[in-house]
C-alpha positions in Angstrom: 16.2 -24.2 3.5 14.1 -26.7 2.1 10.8 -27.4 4.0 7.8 -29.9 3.1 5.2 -27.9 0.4 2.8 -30.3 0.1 2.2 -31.5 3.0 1.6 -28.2 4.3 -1.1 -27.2 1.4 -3.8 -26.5 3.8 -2.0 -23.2 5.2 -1.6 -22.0 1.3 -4.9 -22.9 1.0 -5.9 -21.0 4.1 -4.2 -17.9 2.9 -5.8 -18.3 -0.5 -9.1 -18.4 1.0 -8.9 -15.6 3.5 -8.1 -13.4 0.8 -10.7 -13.9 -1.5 -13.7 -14.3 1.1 -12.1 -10.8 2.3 -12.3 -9.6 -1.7 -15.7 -11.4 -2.3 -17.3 -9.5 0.7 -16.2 -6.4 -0.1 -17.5 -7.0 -3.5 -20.7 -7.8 -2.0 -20.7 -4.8 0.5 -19.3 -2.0 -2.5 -19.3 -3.7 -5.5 -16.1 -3.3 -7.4 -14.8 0.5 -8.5 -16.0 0.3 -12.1 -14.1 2.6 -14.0 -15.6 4.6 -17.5 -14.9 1.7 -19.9 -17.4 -0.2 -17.5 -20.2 1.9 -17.0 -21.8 4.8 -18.3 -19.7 8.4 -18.2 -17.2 10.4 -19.2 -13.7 11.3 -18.6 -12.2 14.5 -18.8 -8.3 15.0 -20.0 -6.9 18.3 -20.0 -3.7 19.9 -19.9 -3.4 22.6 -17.2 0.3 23.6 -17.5 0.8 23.8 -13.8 0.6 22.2 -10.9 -3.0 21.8 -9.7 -4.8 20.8 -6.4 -8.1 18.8 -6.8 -10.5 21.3 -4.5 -9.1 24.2 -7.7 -10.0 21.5 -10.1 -13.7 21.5 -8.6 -14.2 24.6 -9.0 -14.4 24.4 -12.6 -17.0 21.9 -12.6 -18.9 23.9 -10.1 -19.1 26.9 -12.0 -21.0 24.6 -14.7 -23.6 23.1 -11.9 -21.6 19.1 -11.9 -20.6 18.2 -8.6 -17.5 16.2 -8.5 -15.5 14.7 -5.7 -11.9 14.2 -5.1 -11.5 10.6 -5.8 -12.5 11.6 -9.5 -9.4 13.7 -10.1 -5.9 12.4 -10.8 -3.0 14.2 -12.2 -1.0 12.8 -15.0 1.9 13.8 -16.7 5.8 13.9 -16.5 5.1 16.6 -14.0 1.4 16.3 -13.0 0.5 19.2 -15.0 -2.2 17.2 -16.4 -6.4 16.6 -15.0 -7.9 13.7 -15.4 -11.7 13.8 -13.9 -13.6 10.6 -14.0 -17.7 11.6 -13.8 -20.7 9.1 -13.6 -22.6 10.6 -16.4 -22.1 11.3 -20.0 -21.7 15.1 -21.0 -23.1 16.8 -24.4 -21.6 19.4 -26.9 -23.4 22.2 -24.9 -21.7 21.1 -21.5 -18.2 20.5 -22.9 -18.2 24.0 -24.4 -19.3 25.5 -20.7 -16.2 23.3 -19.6 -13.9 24.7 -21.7 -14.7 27.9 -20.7 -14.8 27.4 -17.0 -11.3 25.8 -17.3 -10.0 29.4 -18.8 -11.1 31.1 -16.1 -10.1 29.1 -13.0 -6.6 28.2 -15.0 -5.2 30.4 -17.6 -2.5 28.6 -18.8 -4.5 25.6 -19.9 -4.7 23.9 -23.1 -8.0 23.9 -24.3 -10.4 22.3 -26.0 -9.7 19.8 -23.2 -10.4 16.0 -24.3 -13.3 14.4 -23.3 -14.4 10.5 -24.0 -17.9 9.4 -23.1 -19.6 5.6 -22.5 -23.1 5.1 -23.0 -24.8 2.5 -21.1 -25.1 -0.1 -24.0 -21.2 0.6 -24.8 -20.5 -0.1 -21.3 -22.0 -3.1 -20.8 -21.3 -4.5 -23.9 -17.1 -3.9 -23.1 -18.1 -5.5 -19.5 -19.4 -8.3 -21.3 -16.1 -8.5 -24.1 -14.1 -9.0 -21.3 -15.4 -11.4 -19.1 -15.5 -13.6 -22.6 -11.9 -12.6 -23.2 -10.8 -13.9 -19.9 -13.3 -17.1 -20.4 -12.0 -18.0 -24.0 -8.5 -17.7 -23.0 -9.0 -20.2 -19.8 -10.7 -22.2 -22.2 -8.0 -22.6 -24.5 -5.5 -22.8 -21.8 -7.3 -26.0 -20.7 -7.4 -27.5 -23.9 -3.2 -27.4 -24.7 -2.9 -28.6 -20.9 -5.0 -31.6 -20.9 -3.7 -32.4 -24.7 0.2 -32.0 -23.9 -0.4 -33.2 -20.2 -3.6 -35.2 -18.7 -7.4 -33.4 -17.5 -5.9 -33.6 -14.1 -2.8 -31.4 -15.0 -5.3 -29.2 -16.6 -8.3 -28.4 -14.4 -5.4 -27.7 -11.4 -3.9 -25.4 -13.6 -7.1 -23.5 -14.5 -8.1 -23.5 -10.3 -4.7 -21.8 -10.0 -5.4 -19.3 -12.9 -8.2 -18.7 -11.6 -6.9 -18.0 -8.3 -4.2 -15.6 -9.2 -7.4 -13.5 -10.9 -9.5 -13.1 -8.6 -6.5 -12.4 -5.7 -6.1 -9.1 -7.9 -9.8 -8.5 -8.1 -10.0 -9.0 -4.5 -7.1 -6.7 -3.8 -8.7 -4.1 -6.5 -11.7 -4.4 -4.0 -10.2 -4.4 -0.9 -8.3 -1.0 -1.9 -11.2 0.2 -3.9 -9.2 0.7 -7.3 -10.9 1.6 -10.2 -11.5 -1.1 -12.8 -11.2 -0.4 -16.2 -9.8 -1.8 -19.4 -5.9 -1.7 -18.8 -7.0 -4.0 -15.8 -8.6 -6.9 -18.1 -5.3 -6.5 -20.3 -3.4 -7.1 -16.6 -5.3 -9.9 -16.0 -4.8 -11.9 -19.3 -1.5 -10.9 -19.2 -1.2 -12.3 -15.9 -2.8 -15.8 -17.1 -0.3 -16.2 -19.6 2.5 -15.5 -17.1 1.2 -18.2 -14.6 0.4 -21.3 -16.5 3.7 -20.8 -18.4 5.2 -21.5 -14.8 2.8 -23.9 -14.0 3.7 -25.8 -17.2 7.2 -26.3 -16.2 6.8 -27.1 -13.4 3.8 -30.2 -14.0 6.8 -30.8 -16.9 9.1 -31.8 -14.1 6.5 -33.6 -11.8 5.6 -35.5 -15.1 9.4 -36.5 -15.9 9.8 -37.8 -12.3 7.0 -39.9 -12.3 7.6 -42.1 -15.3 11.0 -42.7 -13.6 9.1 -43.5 -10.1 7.0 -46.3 -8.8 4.9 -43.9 -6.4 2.2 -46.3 -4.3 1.3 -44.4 -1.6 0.1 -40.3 -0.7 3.2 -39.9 1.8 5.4 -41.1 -1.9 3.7 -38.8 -4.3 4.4 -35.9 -1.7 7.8 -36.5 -2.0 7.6 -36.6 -5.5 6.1 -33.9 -6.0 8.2 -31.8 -3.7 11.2 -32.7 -5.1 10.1 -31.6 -8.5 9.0 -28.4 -6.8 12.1 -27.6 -5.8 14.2 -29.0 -8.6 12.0 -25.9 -10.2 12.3 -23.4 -8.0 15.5 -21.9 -8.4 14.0 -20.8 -12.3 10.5 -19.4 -10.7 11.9 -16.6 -8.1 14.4 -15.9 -10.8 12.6 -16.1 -13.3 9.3 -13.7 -11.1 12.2 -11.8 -9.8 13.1 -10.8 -13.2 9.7 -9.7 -14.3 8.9 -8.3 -11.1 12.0 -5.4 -11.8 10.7 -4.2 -14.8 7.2 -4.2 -13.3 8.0 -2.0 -10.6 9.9 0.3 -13.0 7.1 0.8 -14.9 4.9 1.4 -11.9 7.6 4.1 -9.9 8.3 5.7 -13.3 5.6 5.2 -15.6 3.3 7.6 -15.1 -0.6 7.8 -13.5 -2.3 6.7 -16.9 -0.7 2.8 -16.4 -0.5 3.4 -12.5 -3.6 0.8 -11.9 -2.6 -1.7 -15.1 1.3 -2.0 -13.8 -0.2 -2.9 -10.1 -2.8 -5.4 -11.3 0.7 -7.2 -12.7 2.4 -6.9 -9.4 0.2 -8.4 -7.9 -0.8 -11.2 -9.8 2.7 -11.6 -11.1 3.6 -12.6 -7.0 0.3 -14.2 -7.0 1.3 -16.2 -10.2 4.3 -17.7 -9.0 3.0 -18.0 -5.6 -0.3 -20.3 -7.3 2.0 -22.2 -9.7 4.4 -23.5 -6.7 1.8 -23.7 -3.7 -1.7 -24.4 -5.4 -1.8 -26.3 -8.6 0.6 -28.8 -7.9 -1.3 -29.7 -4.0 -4.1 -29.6 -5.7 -3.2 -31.8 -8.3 -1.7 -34.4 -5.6 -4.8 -34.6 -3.6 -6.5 -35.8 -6.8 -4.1 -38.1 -8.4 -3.6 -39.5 -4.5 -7.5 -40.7 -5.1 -6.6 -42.8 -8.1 -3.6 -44.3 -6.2 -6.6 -45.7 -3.6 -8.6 -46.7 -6.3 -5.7 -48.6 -7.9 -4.9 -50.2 -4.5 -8.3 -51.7 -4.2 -8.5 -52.8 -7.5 -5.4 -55.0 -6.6 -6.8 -56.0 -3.2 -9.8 -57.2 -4.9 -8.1 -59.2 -7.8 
């Protein structure tokens, strides 16, 4: 059934909005779950050939004086035989022999030297800072092949709706307190690219119908633009649907170590299609319906 998009933008926006003052609050309140690559520490792999329980897992850490709760431990593997502990500070050669040794005694059957991967501070922040330019140039560059192929209309809504479907999953991220790490940045641009490929067909169509059109009015270019929207929507839920299958594969069967990176795409893959049919193209009526005024009272004038 075929309803009126446009015209109803304000509820998309609405649900937008709720969402991300929800994610920015949190983000306020906790700050987001900042994950090794992010900050300074270290993270601890090791092979335990069995199953495990996290409260075991501590007591290897205890017997070494580090304290270390349960949200730090995951298990990994094709039968989550595998530790991984997550600690805020970085360890050195003396406390990743005691380690070792601790992990023979509480599990005999483990594989040691276990492998262990430390951030400094200055490595940290300089990754944090990498990737925030990594997600900047890209939107850059995104802008500049929209508004050449298209107008700086088709472009800026485009790069509000990009920006929308990242920050939805950062605010989701926050909401459920997920740790951020690299994998998630890689999520994100992948998302981008995802999205504005969408959005680009569709602004295709909306384009094609209005050199065949003689739009006047607001009430006309909502009708323009909703029947490109649907002329287009058949190909986006297919097209998300598609994507969406192997996504979920990868998260049910791909194992804890791209557990985080294959649900940053879930989400912003949904969020992707949902920005690309119910934000960039409102958002780019309400500002070409301004120009439609302004030609109006250009003519009124004359």
């Amino acid at each position: 059934m075929r309803f009126p998009i446009v015209k109803k933008r304000k509820w998309f926006f609405l649900l937008s909005g709720s969402i991300t003052v929800a994610g920015i609050i949190v983000m306020l309140v906790f700050g987001l779950n900042l994950g090794t690559d992010f900050k300074a520490g270290a993270q601890i792999q090791v092979q335990l050939n069995q199953t495990f329980q996290a409260s075991k897992v501590q007591q290897v850490f205890a017997k070494v004086g580090i304290d270390v709760p349960t949200s730090a431990i995951t298990s990994a593997g094709t039968t989550n035989n595998m530790a991984v502990i997550r600690l805020g500070t970085t360890l050195n050669a003396k406390q990743e022999a005691a380690i070792n040794n601790a992990i023979t005694t509480v599990f005999p059957k483990a594989l040691v030297p276990a492998e262990f991967s430390s951030v400094d501070p200055v490595i940290a922040q300089e990754q944090s800072q990498t990737a925030i330019w990594a997600v900047a140039f890209a939107s850059l560059g995104i802008v500049i092949y929209v508004a050449i192929r298209f107008e700086y209309r088709y472009a800026i809504s485009g790069i509000i709706a990009l920006l929308h479907d990242a920050f939805i999953v950062i605010s989701v991220f926050a909401l459920l307190r997920i740790q951020v790490d690299l994998p998630f940045i890689a999520a994100v641009l992948t998302i981008v690219g995802y999205s504005i490929n969408d959005t680009i067909v569709i602004f295709d169509r909306i384009r094609e119908n209005m050199k065949s059109a003689k739009v006047k009015t607001l009430m006309e270019l909502e009708e323009l633009v909703d029947h490109s929207l649907w002329q287009t929507m058949a190909r986006s839920i297919n097209t998300v649907l598609t994507v969406l299958f192997a996504a979920i594969t990868l998260f049910l069967f791909g194992g804890s170590s791209i557990h985080n990176f294959t649900f940053a795409l879930l989400i912003g893959l949904v969020s992707g299609a949902y920005s690309s049919i119910f934000i960039a193209s409102p958002i780019w009526v309400i500002w070409r319906s301004r120009s439609l005024g302004k030609t109006k009272r250009k003519r009124v004038t004359a």
